[in-house]
C-alpha positions in Angstrom: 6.1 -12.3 -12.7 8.2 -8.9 -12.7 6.4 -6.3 -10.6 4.0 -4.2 -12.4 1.9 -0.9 -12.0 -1.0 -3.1 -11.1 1.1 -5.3 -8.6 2.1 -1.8 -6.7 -1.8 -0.3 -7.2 -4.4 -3.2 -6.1 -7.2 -2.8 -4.3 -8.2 -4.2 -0.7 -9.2 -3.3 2.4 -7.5 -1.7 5.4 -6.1 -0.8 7.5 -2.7 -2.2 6.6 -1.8 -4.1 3.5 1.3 -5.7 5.0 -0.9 -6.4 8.1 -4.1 -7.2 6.7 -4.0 -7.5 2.7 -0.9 -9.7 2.6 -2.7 -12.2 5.4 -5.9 -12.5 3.9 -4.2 -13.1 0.7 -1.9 -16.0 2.2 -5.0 -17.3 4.3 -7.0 -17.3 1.1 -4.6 -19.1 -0.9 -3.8 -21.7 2.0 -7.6 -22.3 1.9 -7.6 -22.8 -2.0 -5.1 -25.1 -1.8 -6.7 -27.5 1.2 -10.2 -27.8 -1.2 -7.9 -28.2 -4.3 -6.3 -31.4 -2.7 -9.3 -33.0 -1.6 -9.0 -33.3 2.0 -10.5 -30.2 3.4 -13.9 -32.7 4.3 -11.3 -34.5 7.0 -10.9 -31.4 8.8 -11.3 -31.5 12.3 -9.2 -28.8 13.4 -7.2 -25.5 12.8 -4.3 -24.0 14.3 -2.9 -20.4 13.0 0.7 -19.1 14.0 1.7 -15.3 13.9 5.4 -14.2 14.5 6.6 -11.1 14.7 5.1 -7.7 14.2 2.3 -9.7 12.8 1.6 -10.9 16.2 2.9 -7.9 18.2 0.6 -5.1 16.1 -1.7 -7.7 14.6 -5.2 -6.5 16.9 -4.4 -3.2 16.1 -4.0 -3.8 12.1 -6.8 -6.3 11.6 -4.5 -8.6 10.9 -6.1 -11.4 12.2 -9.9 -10.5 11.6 -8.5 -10.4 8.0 -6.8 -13.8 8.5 -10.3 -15.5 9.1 -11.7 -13.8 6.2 -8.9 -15.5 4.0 -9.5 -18.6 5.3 -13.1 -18.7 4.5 -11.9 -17.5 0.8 -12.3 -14.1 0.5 -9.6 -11.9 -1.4 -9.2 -9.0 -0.7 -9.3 -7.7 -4.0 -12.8 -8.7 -4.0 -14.2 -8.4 -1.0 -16.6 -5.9 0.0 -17.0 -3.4 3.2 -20.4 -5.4 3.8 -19.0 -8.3 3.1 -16.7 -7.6 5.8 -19.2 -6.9 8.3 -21.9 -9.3 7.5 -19.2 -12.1 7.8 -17.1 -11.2 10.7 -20.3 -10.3 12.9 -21.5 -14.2 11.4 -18.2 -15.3 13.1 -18.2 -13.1 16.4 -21.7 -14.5 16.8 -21.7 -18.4 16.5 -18.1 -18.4 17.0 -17.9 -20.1 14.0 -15.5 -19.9 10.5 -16.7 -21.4 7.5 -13.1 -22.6 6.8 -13.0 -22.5 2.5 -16.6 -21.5 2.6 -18.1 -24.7 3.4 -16.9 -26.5 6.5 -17.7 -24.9 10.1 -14.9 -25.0 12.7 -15.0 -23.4 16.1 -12.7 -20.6 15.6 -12.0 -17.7 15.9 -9.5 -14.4 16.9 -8.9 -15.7 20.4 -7.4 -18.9 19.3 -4.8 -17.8 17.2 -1.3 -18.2 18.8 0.5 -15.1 18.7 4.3 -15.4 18.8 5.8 -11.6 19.0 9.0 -12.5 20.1 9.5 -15.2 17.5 11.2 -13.5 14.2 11.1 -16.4 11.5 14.3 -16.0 9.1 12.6 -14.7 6.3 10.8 -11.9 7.0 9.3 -10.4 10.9 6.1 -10.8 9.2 5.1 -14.5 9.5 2.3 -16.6 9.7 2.0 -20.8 9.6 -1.4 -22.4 8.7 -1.8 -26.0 9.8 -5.1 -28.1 9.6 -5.2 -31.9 11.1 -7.8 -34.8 10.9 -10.1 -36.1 14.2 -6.9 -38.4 14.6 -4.4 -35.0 14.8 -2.7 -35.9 12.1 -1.6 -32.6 10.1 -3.4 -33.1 6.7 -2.0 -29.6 4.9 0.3 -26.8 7.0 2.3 -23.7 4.9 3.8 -20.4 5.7 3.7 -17.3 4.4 5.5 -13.8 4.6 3.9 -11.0 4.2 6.5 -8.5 2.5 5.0 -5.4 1.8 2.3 -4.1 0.0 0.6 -6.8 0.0 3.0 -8.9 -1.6 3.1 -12.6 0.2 6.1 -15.2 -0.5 5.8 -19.2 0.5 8.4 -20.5 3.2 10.8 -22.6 0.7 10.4 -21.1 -2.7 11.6 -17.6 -1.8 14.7 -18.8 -4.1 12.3 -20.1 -6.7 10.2 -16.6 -6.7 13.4 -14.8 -7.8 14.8 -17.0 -10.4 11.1 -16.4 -11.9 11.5 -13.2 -11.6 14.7 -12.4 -13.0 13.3 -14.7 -16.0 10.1 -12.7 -16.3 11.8 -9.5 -16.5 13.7 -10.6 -19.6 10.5 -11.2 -21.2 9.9 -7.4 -20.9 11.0 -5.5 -23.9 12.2 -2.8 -21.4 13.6 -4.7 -18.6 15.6 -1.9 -15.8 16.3 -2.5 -11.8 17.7 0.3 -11.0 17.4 4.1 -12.0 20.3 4.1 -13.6 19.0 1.4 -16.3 16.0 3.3 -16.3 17.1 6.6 -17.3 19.4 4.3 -19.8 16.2 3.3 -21.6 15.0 6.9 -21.6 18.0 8.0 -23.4 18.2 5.1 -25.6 14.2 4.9 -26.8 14.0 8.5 -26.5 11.0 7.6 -24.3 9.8 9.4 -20.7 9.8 7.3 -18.0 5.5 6.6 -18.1 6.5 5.5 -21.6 9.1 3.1 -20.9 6.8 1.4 -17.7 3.8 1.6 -20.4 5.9 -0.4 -23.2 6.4 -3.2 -20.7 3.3 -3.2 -19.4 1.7 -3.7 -23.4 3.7 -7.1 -22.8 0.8 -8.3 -20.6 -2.0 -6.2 -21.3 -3.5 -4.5 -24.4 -3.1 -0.6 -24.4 -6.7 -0.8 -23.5 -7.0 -2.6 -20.7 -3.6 -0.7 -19.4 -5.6 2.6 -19.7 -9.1 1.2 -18.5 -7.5 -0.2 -15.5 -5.5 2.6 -14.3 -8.6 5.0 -15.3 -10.5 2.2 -12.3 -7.3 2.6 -9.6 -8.1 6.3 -9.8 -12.1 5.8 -9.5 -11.3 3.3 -6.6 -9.1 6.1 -5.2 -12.1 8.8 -5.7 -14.9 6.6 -3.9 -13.0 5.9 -1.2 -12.6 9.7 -0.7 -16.1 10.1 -1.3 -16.9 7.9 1.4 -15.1 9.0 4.0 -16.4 12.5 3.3 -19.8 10.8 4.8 -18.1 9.4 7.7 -18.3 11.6 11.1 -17.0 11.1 14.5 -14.1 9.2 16.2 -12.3 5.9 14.2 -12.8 3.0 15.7 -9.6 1.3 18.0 -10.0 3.1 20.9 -7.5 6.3 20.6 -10.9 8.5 19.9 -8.5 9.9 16.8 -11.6 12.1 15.5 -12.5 12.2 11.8 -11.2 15.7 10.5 -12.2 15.0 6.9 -16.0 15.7 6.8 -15.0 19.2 8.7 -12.4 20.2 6.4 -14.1 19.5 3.4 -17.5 21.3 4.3 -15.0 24.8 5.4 -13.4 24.3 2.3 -16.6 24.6 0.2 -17.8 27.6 2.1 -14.3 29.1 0.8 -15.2 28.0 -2.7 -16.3 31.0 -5.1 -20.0 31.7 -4.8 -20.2 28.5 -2.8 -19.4 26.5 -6.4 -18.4 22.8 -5.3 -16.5 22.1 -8.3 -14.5 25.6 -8.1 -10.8 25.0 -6.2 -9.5 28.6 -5.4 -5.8 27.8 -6.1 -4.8 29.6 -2.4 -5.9 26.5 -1.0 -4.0 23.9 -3.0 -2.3 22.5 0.1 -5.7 22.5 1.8 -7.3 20.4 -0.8 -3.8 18.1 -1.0 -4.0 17.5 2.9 -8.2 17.1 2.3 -7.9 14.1 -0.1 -5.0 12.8 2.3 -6.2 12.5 5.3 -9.7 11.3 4.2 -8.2 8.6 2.3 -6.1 7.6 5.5 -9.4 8.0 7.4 -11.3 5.6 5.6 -8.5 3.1 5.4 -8.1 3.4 9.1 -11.3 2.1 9.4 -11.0 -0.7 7.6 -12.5 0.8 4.4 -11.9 -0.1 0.9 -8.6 1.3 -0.4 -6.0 1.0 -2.8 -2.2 -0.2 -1.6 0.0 2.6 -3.4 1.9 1.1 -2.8 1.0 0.3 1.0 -2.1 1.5 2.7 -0.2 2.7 5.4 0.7 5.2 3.0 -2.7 5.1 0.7 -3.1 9.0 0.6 -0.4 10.2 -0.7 -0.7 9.8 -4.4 -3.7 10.5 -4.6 -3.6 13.5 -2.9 -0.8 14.4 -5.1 -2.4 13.5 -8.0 -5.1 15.6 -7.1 -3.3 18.4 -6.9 -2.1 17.7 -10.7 -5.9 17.3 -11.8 -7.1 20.3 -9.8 -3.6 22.9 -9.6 -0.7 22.1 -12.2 -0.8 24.9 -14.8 -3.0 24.3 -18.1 -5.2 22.0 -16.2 -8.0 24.9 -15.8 -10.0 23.7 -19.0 -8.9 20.3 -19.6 -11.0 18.0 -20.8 -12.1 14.8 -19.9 -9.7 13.2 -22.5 -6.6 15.4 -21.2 -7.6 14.8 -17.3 -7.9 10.9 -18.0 -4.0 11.3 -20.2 -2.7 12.5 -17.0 -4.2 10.3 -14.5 -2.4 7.1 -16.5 0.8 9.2 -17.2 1.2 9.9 -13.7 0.3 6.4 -12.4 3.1 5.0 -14.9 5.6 7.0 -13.7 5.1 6.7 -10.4 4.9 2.7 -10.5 8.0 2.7 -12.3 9.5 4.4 -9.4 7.7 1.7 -7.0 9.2 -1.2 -8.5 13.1 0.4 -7.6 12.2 0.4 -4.5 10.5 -3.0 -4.4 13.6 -4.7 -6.5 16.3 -2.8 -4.6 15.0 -2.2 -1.1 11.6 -2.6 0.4 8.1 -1.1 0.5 7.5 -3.0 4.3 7.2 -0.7 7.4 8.3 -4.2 9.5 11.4 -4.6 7.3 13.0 -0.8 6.7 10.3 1.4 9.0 7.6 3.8 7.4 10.3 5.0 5.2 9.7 2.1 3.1 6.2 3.4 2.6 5.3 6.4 3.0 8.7 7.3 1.7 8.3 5.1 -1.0 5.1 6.7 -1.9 6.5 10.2 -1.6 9.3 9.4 -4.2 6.5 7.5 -6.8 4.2 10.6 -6.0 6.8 13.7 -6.8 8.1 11.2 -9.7 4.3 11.2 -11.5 3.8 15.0 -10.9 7.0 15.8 -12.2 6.4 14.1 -15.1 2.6 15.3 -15.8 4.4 18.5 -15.4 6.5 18.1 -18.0 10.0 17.2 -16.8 12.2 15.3 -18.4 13.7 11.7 -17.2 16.4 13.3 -15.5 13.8 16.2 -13.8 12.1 13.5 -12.7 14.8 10.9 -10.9 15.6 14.1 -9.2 12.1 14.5 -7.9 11.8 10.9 -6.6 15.2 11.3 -5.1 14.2 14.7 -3.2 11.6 13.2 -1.9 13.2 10.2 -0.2 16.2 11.6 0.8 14.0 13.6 3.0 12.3 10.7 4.5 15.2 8.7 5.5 15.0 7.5 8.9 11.3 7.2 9.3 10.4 4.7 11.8 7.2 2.9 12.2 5.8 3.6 15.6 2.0 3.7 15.3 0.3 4.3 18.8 -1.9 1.2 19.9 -0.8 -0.4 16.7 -3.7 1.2 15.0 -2.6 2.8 11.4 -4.1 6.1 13.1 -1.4 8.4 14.9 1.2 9.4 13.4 0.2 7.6 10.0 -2.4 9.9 8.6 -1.2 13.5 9.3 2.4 11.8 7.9 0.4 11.1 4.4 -0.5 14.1 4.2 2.9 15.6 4.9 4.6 13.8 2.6 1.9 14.5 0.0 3.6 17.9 0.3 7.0 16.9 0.4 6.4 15.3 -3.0 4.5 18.4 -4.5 8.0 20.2 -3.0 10.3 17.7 -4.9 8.7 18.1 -8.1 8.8 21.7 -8.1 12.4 21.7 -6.9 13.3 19.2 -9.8 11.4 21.4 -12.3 13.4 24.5 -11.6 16.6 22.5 -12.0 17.8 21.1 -15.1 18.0 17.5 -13.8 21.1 17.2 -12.9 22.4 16.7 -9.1 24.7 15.4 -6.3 22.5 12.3 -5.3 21.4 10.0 -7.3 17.8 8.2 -6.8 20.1 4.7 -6.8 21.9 6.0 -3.9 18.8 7.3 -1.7 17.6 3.6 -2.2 20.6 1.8 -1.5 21.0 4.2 2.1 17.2 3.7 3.0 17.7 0.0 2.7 21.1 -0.1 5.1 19.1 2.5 7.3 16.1 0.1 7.5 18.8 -2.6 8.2 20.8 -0.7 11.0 17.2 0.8 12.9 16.2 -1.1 15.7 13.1 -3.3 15.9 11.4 -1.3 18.2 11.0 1.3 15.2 10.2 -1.2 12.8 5.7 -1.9 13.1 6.6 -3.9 16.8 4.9 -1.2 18.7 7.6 -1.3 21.4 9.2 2.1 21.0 8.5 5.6 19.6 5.3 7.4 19.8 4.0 3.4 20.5 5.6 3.5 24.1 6.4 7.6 24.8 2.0 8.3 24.6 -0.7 7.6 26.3 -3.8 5.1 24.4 -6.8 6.6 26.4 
């Protein structure tokens, strides 16, 4: 199917959607797929491959903790944070995995074999599945990439996934690729850019369930602030990165006008922007419940941003529910329209193009919505996303311990405020500019192409190598 706003915004877990969504998901399916055929009662044994970053950050991402929850059928679209628990103390304890929910195999973290070196063609992000009989004869074996936001692609149909989607897209009524085609639309339709990504949604979905199911992205996004607001003390991984969240939050408050918690002094909209990002990034470090926007790498940043339009953009003082809801599925609109560029022309995975991919890619979607909430036109906009990339070009991926912890959350909440920065910039201009968003894409996929490995999720270089864990 062509990539939608629900494809870029799904829910799962943390800490790392390339790392931990995408596996589960492929681990989930691979388990599906043995109980569909009939022959997952002659299972006798299990053996699980990981090649590249997967294997060389994997401990550190949950990536294969996440793997054994697929494999007993869990998605992670559905799973629960007790779920998570319950089932992976079940395993730790009997040292046991209910493989498809149903039949126990000894197994667990220790015996997957972990293959860092090993970069399969495809994508650094492999994984191979293989299950064989009491005789060792391999009854069912697949592999999976995990490309990025949670997206996951079968070894041998990588072909077949893109003639589907090129043939999907021309079942949209508004089919674009690039910006260009995009802001062709606008011109054409006389539509914003929200508008043109809602048309081809309505292709799929009723206008309802487009608006009710954004309306849930952003209440998914809410809770998981809320519960990190709870959370105290250091994140689990070893680092003792201490939760700053709770802190900020309760001296914000105190700041508030006769201590009012729903009052948001407007002198401390960057406080309030960095607030809702680093709790978000909190809570995902720890494994929490999060939504991919479009990686949870870089989870915080829209919607900390689109925060800041709810809480700070002018005229949003005495909105109503009606008008707050309007903007929350405006903004989202726009800014998936700017994720699927980026996922059609370049890439959204921190092992393929470094964090640029995400929270770059997150930056750009996040100035795009605001600018458009704001009330800037197509071309306003583009310029907004482009800003906003253009000034994350280069960003390697070089998490410390290969836990989604240092630098990742103070960088989502810095490029929360590059994007709030973009959109202002591209509202004071009339939309027209040197760059074009086309061209920041096209450079942060050769940049991503030329940066060396050691920059790209592998842990071996950058902050990864230059700091000390403990």
């Amino acid at each position: 199917m062509a990539v939608g706003v629900f494809d870029l915004f799904s829910i799962g877990i943390g800490p790392s959607s390339s790392h931990t969504v995408g596996p589960m998901r492929a681990a989930a399916v691979f388990a599906e797929e043995l109980k569909a055929s009939g022959r997952l009662a002659g299972v006798a044994s299990l053996r699980v491959d990981l090649y590249g970053s997967l294997a060389a950050t994997g401990h550190g991402h949950g990536t294969m903790t996440a793997i054994l929850l697929g494999l007993e059928g869990f998605h992670p679209e559905k799973i629960l944070p007790d779920e998570v628990e319950e089932r992976l103390a079940a395993i730790a304890e009997t040292g046991m995995l209910q493989l498809a929910g149903s039949v126990p195999l000894p197994y667990g973290v220790k015996d997957m074999v972990l293959r860092p070196l090993t970069i399969l063609p495809r994508h650094t992000n492999g994984m191979t599945f293989t299950v064989s009989d009491a005789g060792g004869d391999v009854l069912h074996s697949a592999t999976f990439f995990s490309v990025g936001g949670g997206f996951i692609v079968r070894e041998g149909e990588e072909d077949a996934a893109l003639k589907e989607l090129d043939e999907s897209k021309k079942e949209l009524p508004l089919p674009f690729r690039t910006a260009a085609e995009l802001l062709g639309r606008c011109q054409s339709k006389g539509l914003s850019i929200g508008e043109i990504m809602f048309v081809n949604e309505r292709a799929s979905r009723s206008e309802e369930e487009i608006r009710e199911g954004l309306l849930h992205i952003y209440s998914v996004m809410e809770g998981c602030v809320e519960t990190s607001l709870k959370r105290e003390g250091l994140l689990p991984g070893g680092l003792k990165v201490r939760r700053r969240a709770p802190d900020w939050h309760e001296r914000l408050l105190k700041e508030s006008r006769d201590h009012d918690p729903d009052y948001r002094d407007p002198k401390y909209w960057q406080e309030w922007v960095n607030l809702i990002a680093l709790a978000v990034n909190e809570e995902n470090a720890s494994g929490g419940r999060v939504v991919t926007a479009p990686t949870n790498g870089a989870a915080g940043i829209i919607p900390a941003v689109l925060y800041y339009a709810l809480h700070f953009a002018p005229g949003m003082e005495n909105a109503s529910q009606q008008d707050r809801d309007d903007v929350v599925v405006k903004f989202l609109l726009t800014a998936g329209a700017i994720g699927v560029l980026y996922k059609e022309q370049a890439s959204i995975s921190g092992a393929e193009v470094g964090c640029q991919g995400e929270v770059g890619s997150a930056s750009s979607m996040a100035a795009a919505g605001l600018a458009e909430v704001m009330g800037g036109t197509p071309a306003q906009v583009e310029n907004a996303a482009e800003i906003a990339m253009e000034h994350n070009l280069g960003l390697t991926c070089d998490p410390i311990g290969g836990l989604v912890q240092v630098p990742c959350i103070e960088r989502n909440a810095i490029a929360a405020a590059k994007a709030i920065n973009a959109a202002k910039m591209a509202l004071w201009g009339d939309g027209s500019h040197r760059v074009s968003l086309d061209e920041v894409i096209v450079t942060m996929r050769e940049t991503g192409r030329d940066m060396s490995s050691k920059y790209k999720e592998t842990a071996m270089g950058g902050l990864a190598v230059n700091v000390v864990e403990c």
